[in-house]
C-alpha positions, 0 to 999 in steps of 0.5 A: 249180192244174191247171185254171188250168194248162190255160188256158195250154195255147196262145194261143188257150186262153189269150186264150179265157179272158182274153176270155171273163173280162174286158168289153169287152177288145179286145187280148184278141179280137185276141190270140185272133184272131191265135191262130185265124188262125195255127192256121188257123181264119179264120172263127173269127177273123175273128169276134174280129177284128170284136169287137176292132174294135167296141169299138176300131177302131184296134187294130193286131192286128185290122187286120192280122189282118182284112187278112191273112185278106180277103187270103188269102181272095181279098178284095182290095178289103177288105184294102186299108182294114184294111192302111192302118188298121193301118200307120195305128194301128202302133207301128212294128215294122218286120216287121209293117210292112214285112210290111203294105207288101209285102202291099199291093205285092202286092194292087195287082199282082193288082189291076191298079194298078203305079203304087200297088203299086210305091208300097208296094213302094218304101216297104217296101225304104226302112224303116230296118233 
């Protein structure tokens, strides 16, 4: 019908409602999340990040997401656990990965740690293509 049309309109409508229609469901407060943050409303989603994370502290998606936008937000220190979590909890896609790795090499350079950002910098160039 049209109505239901309209809730796949985009990700953030989409996983709006599967979140709003099922319990308790973590990927779908990631998934939404992840929405939020690439359309640029963090505060937003970090909000699902943290329902995601409440009900399953390792969801890969939240992690990243919770870490990207500490990262982006200037909140170093809080980034460096949700990307260990994630790269703890990831099943090995290598972009997000070699995305999370680099994002830590980066985050130790700002915070003045070389030894730990060449570390992650290094682990990165080694992922297997």
């Amino acid at each position: 019908t049209y109505r239901q049309a309209s809730y796949w309109a985009d990700n953030a409508m989409l996983w709006s409602h599967t979140a709003r229609v099922t319990h308790r469901n973590w990927f779908a407060e990631g998934q939404l999340g992840v929405a939020l943050l690439n359309k640029g409303e963090g505060e937003q989603a970090v909000q699902h990040f943290a329902k995601a994370l409440a009900i399953n502290p390792t969801s890969p998606d939240a992690n990243l997401g919770m870490a990207l936008y500490q990262h982006q937000s200037g909140h170093l220190q809080e980034s460096i656990g949700y990307y260990e979590r994630f790269l703890a909890a990831s099943d090995g896609e290598r972009e997000m990965v070699y995305r999370a790795l680099v994002n830590l090499g980066h985050v130790y350079r700002r915070l003045g740690d070389e030894e730990r950002s060449r570390k992650y910098f290094e682990e990165a160039a080694r992922l297997p293509e």
